[in-house]
N, C-alpha and C positions, 0 to 999 in steps of 0.2 A: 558594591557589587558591580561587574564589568556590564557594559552596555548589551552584550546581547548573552543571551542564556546558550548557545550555541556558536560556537566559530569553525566550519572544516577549510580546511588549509587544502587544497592540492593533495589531500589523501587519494594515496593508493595501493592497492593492493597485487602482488603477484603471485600465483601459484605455479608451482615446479618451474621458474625462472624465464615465464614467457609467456602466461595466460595471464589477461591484465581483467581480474576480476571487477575491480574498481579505478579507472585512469584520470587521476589529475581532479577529483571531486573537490567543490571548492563553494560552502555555502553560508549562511548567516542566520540564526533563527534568534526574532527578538523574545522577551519576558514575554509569556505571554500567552504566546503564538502557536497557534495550531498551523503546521509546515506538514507538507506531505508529499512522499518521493515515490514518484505515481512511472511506473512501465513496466512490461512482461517479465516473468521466471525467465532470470537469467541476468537482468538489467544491471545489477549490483546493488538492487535497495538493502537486501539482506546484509551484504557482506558491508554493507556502509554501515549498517546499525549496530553492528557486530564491533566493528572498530569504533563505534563513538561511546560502546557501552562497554570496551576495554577486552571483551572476549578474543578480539583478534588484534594484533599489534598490526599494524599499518608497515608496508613495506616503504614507504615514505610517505611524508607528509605529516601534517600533525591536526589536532582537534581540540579548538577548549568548550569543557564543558562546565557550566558556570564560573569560567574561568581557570581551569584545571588542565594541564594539559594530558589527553590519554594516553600519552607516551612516557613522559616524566612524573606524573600523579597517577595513573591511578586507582590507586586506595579510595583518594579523596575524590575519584571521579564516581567513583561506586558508592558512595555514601552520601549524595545525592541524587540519583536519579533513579528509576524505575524500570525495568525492563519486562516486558511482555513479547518472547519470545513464540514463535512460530510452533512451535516441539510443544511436546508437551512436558509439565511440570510437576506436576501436583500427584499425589501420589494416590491412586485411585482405588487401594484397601483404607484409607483411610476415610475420615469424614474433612467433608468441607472446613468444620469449625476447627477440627485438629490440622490442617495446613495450614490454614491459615495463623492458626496460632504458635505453631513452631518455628513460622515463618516471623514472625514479632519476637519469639524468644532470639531466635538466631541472629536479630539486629540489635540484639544488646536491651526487648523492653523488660520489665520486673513483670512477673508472674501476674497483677493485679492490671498494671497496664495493658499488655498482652490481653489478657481477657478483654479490660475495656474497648482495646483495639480491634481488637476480632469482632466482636458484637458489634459496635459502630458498622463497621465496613459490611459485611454480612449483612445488617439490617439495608443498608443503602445501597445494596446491587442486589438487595431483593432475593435472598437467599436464606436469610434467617429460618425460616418453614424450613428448612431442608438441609439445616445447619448438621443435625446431627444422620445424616443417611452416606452412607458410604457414595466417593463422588464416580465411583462406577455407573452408578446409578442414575448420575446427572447426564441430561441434554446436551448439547452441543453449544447452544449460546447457556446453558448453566453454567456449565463447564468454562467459556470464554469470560465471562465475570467473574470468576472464584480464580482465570488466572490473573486478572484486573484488582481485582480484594489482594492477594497477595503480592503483588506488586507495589503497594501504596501504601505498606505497614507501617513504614519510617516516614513517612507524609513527605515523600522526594519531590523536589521540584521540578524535576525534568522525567518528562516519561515518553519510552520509546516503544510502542506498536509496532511488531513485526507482522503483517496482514492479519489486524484483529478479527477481521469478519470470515475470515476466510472457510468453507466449507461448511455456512449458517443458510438456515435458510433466508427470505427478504423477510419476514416477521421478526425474528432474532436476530436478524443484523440492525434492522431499524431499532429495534429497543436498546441492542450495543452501544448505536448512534447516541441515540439520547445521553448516555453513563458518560460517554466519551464528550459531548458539548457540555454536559454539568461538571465536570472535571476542566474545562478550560476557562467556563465562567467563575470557578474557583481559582482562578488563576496559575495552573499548571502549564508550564511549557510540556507540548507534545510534537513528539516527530513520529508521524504515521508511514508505513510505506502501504501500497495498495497497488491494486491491477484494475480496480473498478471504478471507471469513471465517476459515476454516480458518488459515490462515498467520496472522492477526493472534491468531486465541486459542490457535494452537504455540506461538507466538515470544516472543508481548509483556508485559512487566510491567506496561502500562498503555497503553490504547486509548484514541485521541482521537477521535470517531463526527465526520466533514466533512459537513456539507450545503449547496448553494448556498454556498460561500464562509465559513458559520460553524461549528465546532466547537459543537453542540449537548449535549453528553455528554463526558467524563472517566471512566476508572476502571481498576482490574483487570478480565478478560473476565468473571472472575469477578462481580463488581461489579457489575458493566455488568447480567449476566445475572439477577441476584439483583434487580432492578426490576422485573420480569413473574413475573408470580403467575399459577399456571394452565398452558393449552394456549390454544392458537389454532387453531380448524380453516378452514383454507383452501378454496373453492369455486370451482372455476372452470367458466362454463358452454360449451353448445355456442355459442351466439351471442354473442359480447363483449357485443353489444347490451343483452344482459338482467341485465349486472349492477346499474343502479340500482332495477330493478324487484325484484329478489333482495335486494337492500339493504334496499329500503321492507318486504320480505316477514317479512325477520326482524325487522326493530327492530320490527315491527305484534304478532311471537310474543313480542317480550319479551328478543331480545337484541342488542347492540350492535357491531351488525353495521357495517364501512365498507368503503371499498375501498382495497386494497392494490396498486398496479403492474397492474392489468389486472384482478386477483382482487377474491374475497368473502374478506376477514379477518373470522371469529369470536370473537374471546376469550372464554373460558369459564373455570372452574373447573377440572374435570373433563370433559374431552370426553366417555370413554364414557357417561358419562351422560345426555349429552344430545342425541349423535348422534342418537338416533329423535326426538326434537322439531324439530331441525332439519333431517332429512330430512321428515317432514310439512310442515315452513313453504317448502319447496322444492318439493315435489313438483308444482306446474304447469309446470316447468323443466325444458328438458333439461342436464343438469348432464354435465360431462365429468369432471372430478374433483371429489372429496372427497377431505383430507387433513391428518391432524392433525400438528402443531410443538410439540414442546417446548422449552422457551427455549434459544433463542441469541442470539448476535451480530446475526443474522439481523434476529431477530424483536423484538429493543432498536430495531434501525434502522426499523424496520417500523415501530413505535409512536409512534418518535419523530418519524420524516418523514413515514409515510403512501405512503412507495414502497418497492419492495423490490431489494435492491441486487444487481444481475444480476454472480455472480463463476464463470462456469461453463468448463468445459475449452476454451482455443483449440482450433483443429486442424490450424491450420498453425502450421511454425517459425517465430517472428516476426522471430525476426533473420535467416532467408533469405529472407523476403518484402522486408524493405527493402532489404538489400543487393541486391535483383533489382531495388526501385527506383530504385535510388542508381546500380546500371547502364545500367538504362535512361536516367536524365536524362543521361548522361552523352554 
């Protein structure tokens, strides 16, 4: 078996001859390994997974996946690994038990196995009860496990998450959680993408930070975080207007002030310190917050791109908002 479960090459991707959806992506994920390619709609985590799971050919570059390359293999790329795609999949007049189990015929098991395999999987993402009900029917993290059950029919070694949690509430994501770290202590290599911080420094053994199409940063979250020295106190005013003028106010006091996604970014030493400096180099402003950070995920991405990466609660179920538009076009 090749050393690492995962090789991308300099993949990348172009649409209509000059949108560089993916530039020059270039990573390593060992046996194992829970990796996860953490930035905003738009980043290219999709259009990566897409290519490493053979859906999209790469406008160059290449990928091996357990040694397979996705350009020249694969067949053989797809006959081991797993994909858990973003869309939705499962066919929702049907029952749970029947995707899942025509999803096992379709990989080649015998009608006996099949069955065996469906039950298995079913029982262990906690869906058995609800095996036989149409999965219209099901919730939104039901629904995310039963796309998880069929993904896993042929027991693939490599499995790709396309924002599994995405549109759960934090109850159903956290128990997602759980499926997803029992899946890794089983030894499944998994490449997750994600926009929520939180989820990439539970889950990951190593974060790949997406911007515009490149992978700017590598590491444990740990790692990642151990790069910002200090706090950051954030400023946001009543006028958006007056954030350049807030800008100019502080770097004039002495500190190195930019802007962050709409905000006044700080960075400091020690914030309590110098909170009352920086409230005086403000004070012709009307200021609506002030607020201090200490290092995160967050605040790596912050320094690194200069925006900050919006990963906050949906409020609706996302998979019955499409299924409502997947009715409607209908």
């Amino acid at each position: 078996m090749p050393g690492y479960a995962i090789e991308a090459m300099n993949l990348t991707k172009i649409y209509m001859g000059r949108v560089r959806a993916v530039d020059g992506v270039s990573f390593k994920v060992g046996r194992g390994e829970l990796f996860s390619l953490l930035g905003p709609n738009g980043a290219g985590k999709t259009t990566t997974i897409k290519m490493l799971s053979t859906l999209l050919k790469p406008t160059s570059g290449d990928a091996l996946v357990e040694g397979y390359s996705v350009v020249r293999d694969p067949g053989r790329v797809r006959r081991v690994i797993g994909l858990v795609p973003q869309d939705l999949t499962a066919d929702d007049e049907m029952t749970g038990w029947e995707n899942v189990y025509i999803q096992a015929r379709l990989y080649g098991l015998s009608g006996v196995e099949a069955r065996r395999r469906t039950r298995e999987l079913l029982e262990e993402f906690g869906l058995l009860d609800a095996a036989h009900r149409r999965v219209a029917t099901y919730s939104g993290g039901m629904r995310r496990r039963l796309e998880i059950a069929m993904s896993l029919v042929h027991e693939p070694s490599v499995l790709f998450l396309d924002e599994p949690t995405l549109g759960l509430d934090v109850q159903s994501r956290r128990s997602l959680w759980r499926h997803i770290e029992e899946l890794k202590r089983k030894g499944v290599t998994i490449l997750l993408t994600t926009h929520y911080m939180e989820e990439a420094e539970k889950l990951s053994d190593r974060v790949a930070i997406m911007h515009r199409g490149r992978i700017v940063a590598v590491g444990s979250p740990e790692e990642l975080k151990s790069r910002i020295q200090g706090d950051t106190v954030y400023i946001e005013p009543v006028d958006p207007a007056d954030v350049q003028a807030i800008v100019k106010a502080l770097q004039s006091a002495g500190f190195k002030a930019s802007l962050a996604g709409g905000v006044v970014s700080v960075p400091v030493e020690r914030a309590e310190e110098v909170l009352p400096a920086i409230a005086r180099a403000v004070n012709g402003f009307k200021v609506k917050s002030m607020s201090i950070a200490k290092p995160t995920l967050e605040e790596v991405f912050i320094r690194l791109t200069g925006e900050r990466l919006a990963g906050g609660e949906e409020a609706v179920d996302t998979f019955r908002f499409r299924r409502m538009l997947r009715s409607i076009r209908r």
